[in-house]
C-alpha positions as CSV (number, residue, x, y, z in Angstrom):
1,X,5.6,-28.8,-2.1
2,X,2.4,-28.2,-3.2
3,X,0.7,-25.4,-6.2
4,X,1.1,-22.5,-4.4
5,X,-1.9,-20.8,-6.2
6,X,-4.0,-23.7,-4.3
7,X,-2.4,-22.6,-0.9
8,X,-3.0,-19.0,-1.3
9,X,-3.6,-17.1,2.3
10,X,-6.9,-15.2,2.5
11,X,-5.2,-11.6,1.9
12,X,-3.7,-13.2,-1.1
13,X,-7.1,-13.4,-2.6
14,X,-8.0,-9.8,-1.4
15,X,-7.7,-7.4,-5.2
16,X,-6.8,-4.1,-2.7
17,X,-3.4,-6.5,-1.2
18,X,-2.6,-7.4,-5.0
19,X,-2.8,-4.0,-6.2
20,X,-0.6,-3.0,-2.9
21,X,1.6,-5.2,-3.9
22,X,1.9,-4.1,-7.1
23,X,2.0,-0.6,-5.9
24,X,5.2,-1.4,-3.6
25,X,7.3,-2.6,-7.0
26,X,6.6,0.7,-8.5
27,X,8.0,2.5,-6.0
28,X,10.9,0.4,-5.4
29,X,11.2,1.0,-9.3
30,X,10.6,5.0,-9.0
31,X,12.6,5.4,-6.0
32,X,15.6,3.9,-7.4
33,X,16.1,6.9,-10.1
34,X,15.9,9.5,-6.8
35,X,19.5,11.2,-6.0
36,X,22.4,8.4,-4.3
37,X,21.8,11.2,-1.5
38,X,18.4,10.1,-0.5
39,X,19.3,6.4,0.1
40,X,18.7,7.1,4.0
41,X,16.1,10.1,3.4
42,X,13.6,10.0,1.1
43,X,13.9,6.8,-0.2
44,X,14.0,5.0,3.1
45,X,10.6,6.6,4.1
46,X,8.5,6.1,0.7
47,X,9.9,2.2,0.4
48,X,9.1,1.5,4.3
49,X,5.5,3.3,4.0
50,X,4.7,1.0,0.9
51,X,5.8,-2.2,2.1
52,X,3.5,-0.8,5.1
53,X,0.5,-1.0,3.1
54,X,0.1,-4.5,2.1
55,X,2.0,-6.1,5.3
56,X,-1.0,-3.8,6.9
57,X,-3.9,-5.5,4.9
58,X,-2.3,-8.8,5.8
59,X,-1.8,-8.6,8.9
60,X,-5.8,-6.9,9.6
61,X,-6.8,-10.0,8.0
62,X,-5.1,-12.6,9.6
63,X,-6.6,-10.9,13.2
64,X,-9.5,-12.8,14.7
65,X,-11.7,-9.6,15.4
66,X,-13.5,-6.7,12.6
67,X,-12.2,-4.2,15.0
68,X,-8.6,-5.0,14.9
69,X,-9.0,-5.6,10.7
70,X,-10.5,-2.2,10.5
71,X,-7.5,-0.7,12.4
72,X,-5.3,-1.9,10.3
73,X,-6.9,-1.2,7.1
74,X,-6.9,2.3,8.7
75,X,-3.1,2.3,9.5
76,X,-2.7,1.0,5.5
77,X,-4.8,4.2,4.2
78,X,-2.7,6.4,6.2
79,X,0.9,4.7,5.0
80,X,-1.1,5.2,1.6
81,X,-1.5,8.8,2.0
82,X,2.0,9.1,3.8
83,X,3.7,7.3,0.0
84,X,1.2,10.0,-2.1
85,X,2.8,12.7,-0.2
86,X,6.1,11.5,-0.5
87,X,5.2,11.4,-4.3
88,X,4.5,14.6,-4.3
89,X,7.8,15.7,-1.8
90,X,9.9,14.0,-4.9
91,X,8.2,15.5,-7.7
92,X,7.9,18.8,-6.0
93,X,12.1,18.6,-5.7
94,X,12.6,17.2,-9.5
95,X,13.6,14.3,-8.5
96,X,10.3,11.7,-10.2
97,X,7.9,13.3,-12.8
98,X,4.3,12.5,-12.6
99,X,3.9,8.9,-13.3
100,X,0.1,7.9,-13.6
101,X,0.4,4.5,-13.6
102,X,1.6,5.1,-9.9
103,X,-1.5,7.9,-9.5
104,X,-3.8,6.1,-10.9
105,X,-2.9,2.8,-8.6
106,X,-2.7,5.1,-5.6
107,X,-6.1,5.8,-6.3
108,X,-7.4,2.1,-7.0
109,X,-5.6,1.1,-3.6
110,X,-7.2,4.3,-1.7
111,X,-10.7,3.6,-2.5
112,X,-10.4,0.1,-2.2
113,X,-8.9,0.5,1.0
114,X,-12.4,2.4,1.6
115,X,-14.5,-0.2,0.2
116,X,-13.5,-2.7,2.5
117,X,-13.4,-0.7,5.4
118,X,-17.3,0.4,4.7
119,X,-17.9,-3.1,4.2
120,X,-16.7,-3.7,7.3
121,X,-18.0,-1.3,9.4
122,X,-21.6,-1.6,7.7
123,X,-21.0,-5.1,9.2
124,X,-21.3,-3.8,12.1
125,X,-24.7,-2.6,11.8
């Protein structure tokens, strides 16, 4: 086996998959202090909408067309959305306080999510 950092795939390399990927610890880290009663609720849906987001970049990269990368990207941006909402569902119930190292990451993810996609579509033109 060789250095895996020589090996890396192209979304490796992408900042927005690393920060997504950085994003998804967090909330495995936050969503661990929620209530033993949200195990198949609340936890189940903000873990499966993070690991969404960078499986999502991945995958839009690995396709062989811009249009299929751009819907993916878009599908990420929504599961990112869909985890700031859940945020919000938990701290609105007590059961996380604001963390803004998760906010602030939500928001680094969301506009580079943007970036790319504007990049891409500009592409386009």
């Amino acid at each position: 086996m060789g250095n895996r950092e020589s090996f890396k795939r192209p979304h490796e390399r992408l900042d927005v998959w690393q920060d997504a990927m950085r994003l998804v610890e967090l909330i495995y880290l936050v969503s661990s202090r929620f209530p033993p009663d949200e195990r198949f609720g609340l936890i189940s849906q903000i873990r499966r909408a993070a690991t969404s987001i960078p499986s999502n970049i991945a995958e839009g990269a690995a396709r062989r067309s811009r249009q299929e990368y751009l819907r993916f990207l878009s599908i990420a941006r929504g599961s990112l959305s869909e985890v700031d909402t859940q945020l919000q569902i938990a701290s609105r119930l007590g059961m996380v306080e604001a963390a803004s190292e998760v906010d602030d990451l939500i928001d680094r993810v969301f506009a580079r999510i943007t970036a790319l996609i504007n990049t891409l579509e500009s592409a386009d033109a």
